[in-house]
BATOR-474465 format. One line per 10 residues: number of its first residue (from 1); their letters; for each residue x, y, z of C-alpha. Coordinates in nm, 3 decimals. Example, Ala and Ser with C-alpha at 12.3 -4.5 7.8 and 13.67 -1.06 7.14 Angstrom:
BEGIN
1 = AS = 1.230,-0.450,0.780 | 1.367,-0.106,0.714;
//
This chain:
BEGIN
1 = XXXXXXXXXX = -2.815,1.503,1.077 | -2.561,1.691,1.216 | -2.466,2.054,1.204 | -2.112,2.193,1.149 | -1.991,2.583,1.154 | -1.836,2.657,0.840 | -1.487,2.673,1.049 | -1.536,2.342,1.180 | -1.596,2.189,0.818 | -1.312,2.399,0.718;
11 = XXXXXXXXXX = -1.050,2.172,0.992 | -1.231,1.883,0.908 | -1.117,1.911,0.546 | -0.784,2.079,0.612 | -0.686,1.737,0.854 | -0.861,1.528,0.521 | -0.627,1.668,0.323 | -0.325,1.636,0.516 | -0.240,2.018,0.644 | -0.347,2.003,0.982;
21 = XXXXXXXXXX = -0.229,1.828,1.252 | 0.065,1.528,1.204 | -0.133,1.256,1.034 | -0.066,1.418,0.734 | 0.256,1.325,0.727 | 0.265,0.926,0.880 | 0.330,0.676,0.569 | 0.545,0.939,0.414 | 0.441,1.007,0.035 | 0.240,0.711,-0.035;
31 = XXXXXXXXXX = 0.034,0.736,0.264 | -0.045,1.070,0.182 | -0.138,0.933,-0.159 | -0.368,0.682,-0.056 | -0.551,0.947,0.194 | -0.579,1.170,-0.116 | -0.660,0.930,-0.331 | -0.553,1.114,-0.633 | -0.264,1.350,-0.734 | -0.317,1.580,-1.045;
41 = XXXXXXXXXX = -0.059,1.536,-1.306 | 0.026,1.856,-1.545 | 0.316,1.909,-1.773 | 0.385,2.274,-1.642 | 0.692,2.300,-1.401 | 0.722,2.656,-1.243 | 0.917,2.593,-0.917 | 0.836,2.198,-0.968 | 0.611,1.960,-1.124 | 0.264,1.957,-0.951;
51 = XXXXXXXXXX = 0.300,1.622,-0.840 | 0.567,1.694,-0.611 | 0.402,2.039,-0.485 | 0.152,1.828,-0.356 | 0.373,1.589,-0.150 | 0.598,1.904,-0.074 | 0.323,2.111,0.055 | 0.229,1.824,0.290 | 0.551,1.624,0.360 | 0.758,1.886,0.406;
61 = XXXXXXXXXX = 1.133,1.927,0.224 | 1.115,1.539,0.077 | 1.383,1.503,-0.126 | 1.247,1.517,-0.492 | 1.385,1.157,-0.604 | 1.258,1.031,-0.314 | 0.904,1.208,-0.363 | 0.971,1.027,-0.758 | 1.029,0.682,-0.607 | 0.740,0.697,-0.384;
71 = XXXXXXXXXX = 0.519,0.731,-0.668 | 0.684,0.535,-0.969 | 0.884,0.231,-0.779 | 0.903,-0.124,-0.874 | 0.691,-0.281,-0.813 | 0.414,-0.117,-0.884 | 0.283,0.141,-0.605 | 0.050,0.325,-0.793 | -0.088,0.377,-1.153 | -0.172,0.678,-1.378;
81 = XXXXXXXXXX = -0.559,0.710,-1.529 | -0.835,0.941,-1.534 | -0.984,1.064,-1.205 | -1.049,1.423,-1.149 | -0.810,1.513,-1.437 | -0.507,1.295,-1.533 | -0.385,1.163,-1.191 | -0.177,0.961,-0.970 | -0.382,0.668,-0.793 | -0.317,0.417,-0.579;
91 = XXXXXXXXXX = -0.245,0.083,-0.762 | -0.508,-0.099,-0.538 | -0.792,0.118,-0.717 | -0.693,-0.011,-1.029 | -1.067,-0.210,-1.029 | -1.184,0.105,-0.954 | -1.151,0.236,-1.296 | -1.317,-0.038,-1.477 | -1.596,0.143,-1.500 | -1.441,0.419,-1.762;
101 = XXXXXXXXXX = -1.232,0.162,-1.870 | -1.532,0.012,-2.048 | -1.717,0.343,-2.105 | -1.400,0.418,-2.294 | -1.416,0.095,-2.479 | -1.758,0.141,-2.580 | -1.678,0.458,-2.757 | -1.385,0.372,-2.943 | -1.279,0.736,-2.977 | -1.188,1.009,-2.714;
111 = XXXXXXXXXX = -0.975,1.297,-2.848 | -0.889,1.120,-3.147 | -0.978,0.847,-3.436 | -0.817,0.520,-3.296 | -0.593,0.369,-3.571 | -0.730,0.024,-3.525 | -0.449,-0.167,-3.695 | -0.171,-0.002,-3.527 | -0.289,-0.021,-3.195 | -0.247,-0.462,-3.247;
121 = XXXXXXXXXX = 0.007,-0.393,-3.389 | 0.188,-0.173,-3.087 | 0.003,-0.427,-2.847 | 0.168,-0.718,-2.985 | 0.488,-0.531,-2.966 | 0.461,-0.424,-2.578 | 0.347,-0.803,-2.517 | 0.696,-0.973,-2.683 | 0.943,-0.687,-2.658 | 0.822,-0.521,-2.299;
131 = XXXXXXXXXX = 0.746,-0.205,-2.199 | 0.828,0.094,-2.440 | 0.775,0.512,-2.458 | 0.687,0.695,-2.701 | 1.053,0.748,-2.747 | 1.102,0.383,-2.877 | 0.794,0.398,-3.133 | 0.847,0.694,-3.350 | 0.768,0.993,-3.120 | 0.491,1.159,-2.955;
141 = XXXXXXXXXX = 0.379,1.442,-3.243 | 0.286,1.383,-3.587 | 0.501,1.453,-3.855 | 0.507,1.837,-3.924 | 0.309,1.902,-4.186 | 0.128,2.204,-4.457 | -0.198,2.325,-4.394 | -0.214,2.416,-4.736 | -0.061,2.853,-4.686 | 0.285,2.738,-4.618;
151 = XXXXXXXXXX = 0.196,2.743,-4.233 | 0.273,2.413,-3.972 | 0.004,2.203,-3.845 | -0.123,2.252,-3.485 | 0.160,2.178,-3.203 | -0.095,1.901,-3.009 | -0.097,1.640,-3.374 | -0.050,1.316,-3.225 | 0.141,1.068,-3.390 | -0.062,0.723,-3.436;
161 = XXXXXXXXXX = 0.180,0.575,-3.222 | 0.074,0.776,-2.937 | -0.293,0.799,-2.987 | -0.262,0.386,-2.993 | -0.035,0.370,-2.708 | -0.326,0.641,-2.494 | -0.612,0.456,-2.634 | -0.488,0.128,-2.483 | -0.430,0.281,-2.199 | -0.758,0.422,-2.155;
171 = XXXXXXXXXX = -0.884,0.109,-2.229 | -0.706,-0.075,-1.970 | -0.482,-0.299,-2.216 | -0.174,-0.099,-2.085 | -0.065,0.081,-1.808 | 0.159,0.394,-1.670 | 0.344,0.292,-1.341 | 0.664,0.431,-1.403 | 0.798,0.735,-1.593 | 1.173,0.814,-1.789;
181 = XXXXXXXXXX = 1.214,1.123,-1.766 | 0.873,1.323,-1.822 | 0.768,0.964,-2.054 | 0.545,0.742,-1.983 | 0.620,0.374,-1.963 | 0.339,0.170,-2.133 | 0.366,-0.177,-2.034 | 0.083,-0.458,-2.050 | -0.142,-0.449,-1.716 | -0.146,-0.804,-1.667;
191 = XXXXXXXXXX = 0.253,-0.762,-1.648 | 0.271,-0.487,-1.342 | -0.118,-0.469,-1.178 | -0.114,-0.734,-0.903 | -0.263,-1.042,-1.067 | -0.581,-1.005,-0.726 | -0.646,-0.655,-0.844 | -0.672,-0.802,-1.218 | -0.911,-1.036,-1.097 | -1.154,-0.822,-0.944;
201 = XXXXXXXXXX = -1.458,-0.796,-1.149 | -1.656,-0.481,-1.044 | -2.014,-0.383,-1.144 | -2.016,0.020,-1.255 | -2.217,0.092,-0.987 | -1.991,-0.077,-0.742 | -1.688,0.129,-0.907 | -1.879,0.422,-0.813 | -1.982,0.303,-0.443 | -1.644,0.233,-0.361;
211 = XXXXXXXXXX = -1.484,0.569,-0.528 | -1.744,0.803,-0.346 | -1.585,0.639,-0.039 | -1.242,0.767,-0.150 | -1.333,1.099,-0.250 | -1.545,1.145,0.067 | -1.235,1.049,0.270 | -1.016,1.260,0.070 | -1.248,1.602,0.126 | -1.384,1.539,0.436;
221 = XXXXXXXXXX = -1.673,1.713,0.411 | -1.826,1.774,0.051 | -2.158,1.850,-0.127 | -2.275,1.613,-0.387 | -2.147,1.888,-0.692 | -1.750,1.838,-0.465 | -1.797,1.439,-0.501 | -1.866,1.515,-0.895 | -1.586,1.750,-0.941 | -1.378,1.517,-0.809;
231 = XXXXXXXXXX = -1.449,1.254,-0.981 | -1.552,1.368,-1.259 | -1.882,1.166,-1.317 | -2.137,1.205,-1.577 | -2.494,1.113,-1.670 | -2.552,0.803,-1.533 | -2.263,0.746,-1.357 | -2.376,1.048,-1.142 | -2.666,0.919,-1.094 | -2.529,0.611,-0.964;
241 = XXXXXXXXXX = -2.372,0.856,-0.729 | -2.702,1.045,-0.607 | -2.841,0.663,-0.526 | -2.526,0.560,-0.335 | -2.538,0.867,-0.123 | -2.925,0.820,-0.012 | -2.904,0.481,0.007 | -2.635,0.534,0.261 | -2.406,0.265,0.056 | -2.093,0.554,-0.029;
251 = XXXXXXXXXX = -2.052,0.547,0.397 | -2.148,0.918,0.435 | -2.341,1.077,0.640 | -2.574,1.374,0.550 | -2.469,1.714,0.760 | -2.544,2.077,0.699 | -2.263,2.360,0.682 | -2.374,2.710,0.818 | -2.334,2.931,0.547 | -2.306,2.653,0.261;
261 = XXXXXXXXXX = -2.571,2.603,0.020 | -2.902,2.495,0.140 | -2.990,2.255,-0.166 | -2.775,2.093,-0.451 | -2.597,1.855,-0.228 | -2.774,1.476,-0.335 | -3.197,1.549,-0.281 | -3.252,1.571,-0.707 | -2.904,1.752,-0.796 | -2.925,1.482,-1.089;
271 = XXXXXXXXXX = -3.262,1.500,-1.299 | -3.402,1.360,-1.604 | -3.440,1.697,-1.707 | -3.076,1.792,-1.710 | -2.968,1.791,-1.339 | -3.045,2.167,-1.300 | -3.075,2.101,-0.887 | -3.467,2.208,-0.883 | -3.650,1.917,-0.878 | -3.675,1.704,-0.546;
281 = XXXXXXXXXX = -3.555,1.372,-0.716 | -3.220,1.154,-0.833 | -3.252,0.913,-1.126 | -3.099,0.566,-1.111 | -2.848,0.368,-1.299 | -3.172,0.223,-1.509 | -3.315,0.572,-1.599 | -3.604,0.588,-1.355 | -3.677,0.848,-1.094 | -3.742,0.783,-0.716;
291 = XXXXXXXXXX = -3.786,1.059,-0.427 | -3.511,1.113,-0.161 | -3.607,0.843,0.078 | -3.273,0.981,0.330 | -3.073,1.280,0.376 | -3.320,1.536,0.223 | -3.182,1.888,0.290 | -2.847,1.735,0.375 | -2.579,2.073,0.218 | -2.305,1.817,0.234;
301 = XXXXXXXXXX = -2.179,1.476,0.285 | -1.894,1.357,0.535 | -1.675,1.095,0.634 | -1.820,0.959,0.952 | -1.460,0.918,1.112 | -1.394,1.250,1.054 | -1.675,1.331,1.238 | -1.579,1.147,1.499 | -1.271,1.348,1.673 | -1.219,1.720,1.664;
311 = XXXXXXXXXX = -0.937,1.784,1.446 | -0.611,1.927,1.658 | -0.269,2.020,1.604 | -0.044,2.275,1.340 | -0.153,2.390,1.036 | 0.064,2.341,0.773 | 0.242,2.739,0.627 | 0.303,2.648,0.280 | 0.254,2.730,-0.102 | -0.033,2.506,-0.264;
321 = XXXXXXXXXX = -0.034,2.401,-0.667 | -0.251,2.523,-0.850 | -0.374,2.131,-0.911 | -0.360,2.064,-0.537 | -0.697,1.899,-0.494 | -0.762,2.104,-0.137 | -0.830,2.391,-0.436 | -0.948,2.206,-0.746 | -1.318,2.347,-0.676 | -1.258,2.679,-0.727;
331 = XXXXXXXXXX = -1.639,2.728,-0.625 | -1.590,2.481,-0.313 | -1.234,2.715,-0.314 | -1.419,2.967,-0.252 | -1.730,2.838,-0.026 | -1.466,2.699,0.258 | -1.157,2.945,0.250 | -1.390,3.285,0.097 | -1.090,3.265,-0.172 | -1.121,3.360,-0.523;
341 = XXXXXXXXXX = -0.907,3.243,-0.717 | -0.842,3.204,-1.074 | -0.538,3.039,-1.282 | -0.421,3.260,-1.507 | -0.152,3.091,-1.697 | -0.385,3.082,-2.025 | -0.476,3.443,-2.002 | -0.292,3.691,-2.213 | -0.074,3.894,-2.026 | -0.177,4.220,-2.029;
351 = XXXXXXXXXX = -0.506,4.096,-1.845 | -0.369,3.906,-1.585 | -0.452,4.061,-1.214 | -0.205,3.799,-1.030 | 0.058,3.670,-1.307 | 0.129,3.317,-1.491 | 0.120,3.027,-1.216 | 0.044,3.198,-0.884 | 0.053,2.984,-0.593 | -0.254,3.049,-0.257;
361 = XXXXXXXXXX = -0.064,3.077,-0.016 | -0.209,2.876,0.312 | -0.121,2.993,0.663 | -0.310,2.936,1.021 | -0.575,2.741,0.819 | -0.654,2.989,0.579 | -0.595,3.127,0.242 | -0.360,3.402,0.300 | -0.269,3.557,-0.023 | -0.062,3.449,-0.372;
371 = XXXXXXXXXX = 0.238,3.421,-0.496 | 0.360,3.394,-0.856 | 0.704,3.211,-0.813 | 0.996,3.181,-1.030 | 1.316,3.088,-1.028 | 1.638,3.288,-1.197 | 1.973,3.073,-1.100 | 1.947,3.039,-0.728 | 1.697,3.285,-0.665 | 1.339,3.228,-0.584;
381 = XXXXXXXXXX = 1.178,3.495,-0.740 | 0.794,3.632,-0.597 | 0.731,3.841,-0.932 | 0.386,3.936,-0.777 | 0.302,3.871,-0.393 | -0.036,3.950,-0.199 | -0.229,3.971,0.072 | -0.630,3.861,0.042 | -0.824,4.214,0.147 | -0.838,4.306,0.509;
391 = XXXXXXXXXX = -0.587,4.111,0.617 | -0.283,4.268,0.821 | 0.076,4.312,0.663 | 0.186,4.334,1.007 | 0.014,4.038,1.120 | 0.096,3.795,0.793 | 0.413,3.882,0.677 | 0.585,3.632,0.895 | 0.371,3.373,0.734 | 0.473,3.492,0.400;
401 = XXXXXXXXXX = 0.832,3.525,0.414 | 0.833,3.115,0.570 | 0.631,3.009,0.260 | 0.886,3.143,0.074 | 1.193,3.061,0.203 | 1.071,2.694,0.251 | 1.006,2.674,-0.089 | 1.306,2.760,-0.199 | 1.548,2.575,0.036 | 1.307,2.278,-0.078;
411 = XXXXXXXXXX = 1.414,2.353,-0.483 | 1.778,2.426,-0.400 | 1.743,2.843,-0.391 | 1.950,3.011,-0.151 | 1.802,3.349,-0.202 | 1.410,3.507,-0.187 | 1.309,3.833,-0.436 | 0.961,3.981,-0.435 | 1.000,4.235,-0.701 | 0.642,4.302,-0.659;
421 = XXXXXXXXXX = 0.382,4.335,-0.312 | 0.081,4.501,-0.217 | 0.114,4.890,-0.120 | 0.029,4.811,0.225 | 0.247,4.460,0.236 | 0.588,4.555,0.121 | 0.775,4.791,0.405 | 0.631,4.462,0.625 | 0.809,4.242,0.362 | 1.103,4.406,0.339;
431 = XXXX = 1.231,4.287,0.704 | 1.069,3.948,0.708 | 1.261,3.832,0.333 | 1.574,3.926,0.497;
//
């Protein structure tokens, strides 16, 4: 088994994730797709979308229609389904998916009742007329409507149209490779999925084998509750997980992290009893229970090629999205950088400690401080900036003020504001903004 310092597992994942060194940056945006495997959609646009954050943050100033075309071009590059949250994938995972394409199936309801006879009826309508939005079939939202005091329904109604239109798209009838605007384009997948990626029949378990692979890639060094998180598995499809990574069939390779957890990585994480990480034993994709037979003990799981040179070269200075998945762990956040850190964009005001959508700010390989950004005209606007504790004004500030300005060249901003630093940060500030 082999042994890493938490600072070497720290590079290892940085050069993963594309912020170290220059391979982050060969293929352009799609070949940083395909090494992250997934990009987190969200609606919320502060600075920019999240989507392009990520490619920004990696990539460098990328035009933002070209970072658009590398994701949605035609034909088909890449797909949107459920991974970690709603993401971006590659469109050669598509048979990836078919394993929550047919849990999906099975349960005939997710956030909504399915309105059976409307989604033929929109199917139909996608397979003669071609690919539609919401737009084109009587809106996203529900009619407004009374809940009896004279008050409107809640904002998130769907209308049938969309609920149909998402349900066959969770189901794998349809598919998102292109957007209008902020729309989705539904179109039938056998119309845009290349017809050998159609044809690919995978078992569940061997939709989980090969995903572990692509998360593992993607983090570079992960315990078993990382592989989870990002791939958001449940009850027997995390099992499935726990038996690929003994078995040795994911492709990683047990190592231990000094100053990571000792236990919770594969050796019985998953239980019949509830997966409460206690008991020395995974359960299998047929409900019975079997002992560790390799990489008891292991802390983590890595990529064996990224074991196998000692990541080199600049670390990327840069402001990371909140839905950048080098922080969607907040606990694995906080494990590899000693960040914590907290979104704060559905917390009332008045309690907030940071503001609405700040931004970590990374620098030299670490977590340096946040930033919550805005824009007013031309003006990048830092409404709150800080340091993380004990680390020097003096020494940082520098680092700070080209986060910033990169940023905002990058979304057209000719000007930097921090109306608000740390005590102990601003005087420092003051010189490097200008």
């Amino acid at each position: 088994m082999t042994d890493l310092t938490a600072d070497e597992a720290r590079r290892i994942i940085l050069r993963a994730q594309g912020l170290l060194g220059a391979e982050g940056r060969r293929g352009g945006v799609r070949g940083m797709l395909r090494r992250l495997g997934a990009v987190q959609l969200d609606t919320i646009s502060v600075l920019a979308r999240s989507h392009e954050l990520v490619a920004y943050a990696r990539q460098g100033a990328v035009g933002r229609p070209a970072v658009e075309r590398a994701y949605w071009d035609d034909p088909a590059q890449s797909f949107e389904y459920w991974c970690h949250a709603a993401c971006i994938l590659p469109i050669e995972h598509w048979p990836l998916y078919a394993f929550r394409r047919r849990a999906y199936q099975e349960r005939k309801f997710r956030w909504h009742q399915v309105p059976t006879g409307h989604v033929e009826e929109l199917l139909e309508r996608v397979r003669a007329a071609g690919p539609v939005t919401t737009a084109d079939v009587g809106g996203a939202r529900a009619a407004r409507r009374s809940d009896g005091d004279g008050q409107a329904g809640e904002w998130w109604d769907w209308s049938e149209s969309k609920i149909a239109l998402e349900w066959l798209l969770d189901i794998g009838e349809l598919v998102c490779t292109r957007r209008v605007g902020w729309r989705r384009v539904y179109d039938l997948a056998e119309r845009v999925v290349p017809a050998d990626l159609l044809a690919e029949d995978l078992t569940d378990e061997e939709c989980v084998v090969r995903l572990a692979r692509v998360a593992g890639r993607a983090l570079g060094v992960a315990t078993r509750g990382d592989l989870i998180d990002f791939l958001r598995l449940k009850g027997r499809y995390a099992a499935m997980l726990d038996e690929c990574l003994l078995s040795g069939a994911a492709g990683l390779v047990p190592v231990t992290v000094s100053g990571w957890p000792a236990r919770g990585a594969a050796n019985g994480a998953t239980t019949a009893s509830g997966g409460n990480g206690k008991a020395a034993v995974a359960v299998n994709g047929q409900g019975t229970a079997k002992k560790a037979a390799t990489g008891r003990g292991a802390a983590a799981w890595a990529d064996p090629e990224a074991l196998a040179t000692e990541p080199r070269g600049r670390h990327r200075t840069t402001l990371v999205s909140p839905f950048d998945s080098l922080i969607w762990h907040r606990g694995r956040t906080e494990r590899v950088f000693g960040f914590s850190y907290t979104l704060e964009l559905y917390v009332p005001r008045h309690k907030r400690v940071h503001g609405y959508f700040t931004m970590p700010v990374l620098a030299g390989g670490r977590l340096i401080g946040r930033v919550d950004p805005a824009r007013e005209g031309s003006t990048l606007v830092a409404r709150q900036l800080s340091l993380e504790p004990g680390l020097s004004g003096a020494k940082w500030a520098d680092a700070l003020r080209d986060a910033l300005w990169s940023a905002a060249e990058w979304v057209g901003c000719d000007a930097v504001r921090v109306e608000r630093a740390d005590p102990g940060l601003a005087a420092h500030l003051e010189t490097a903004v200008r």
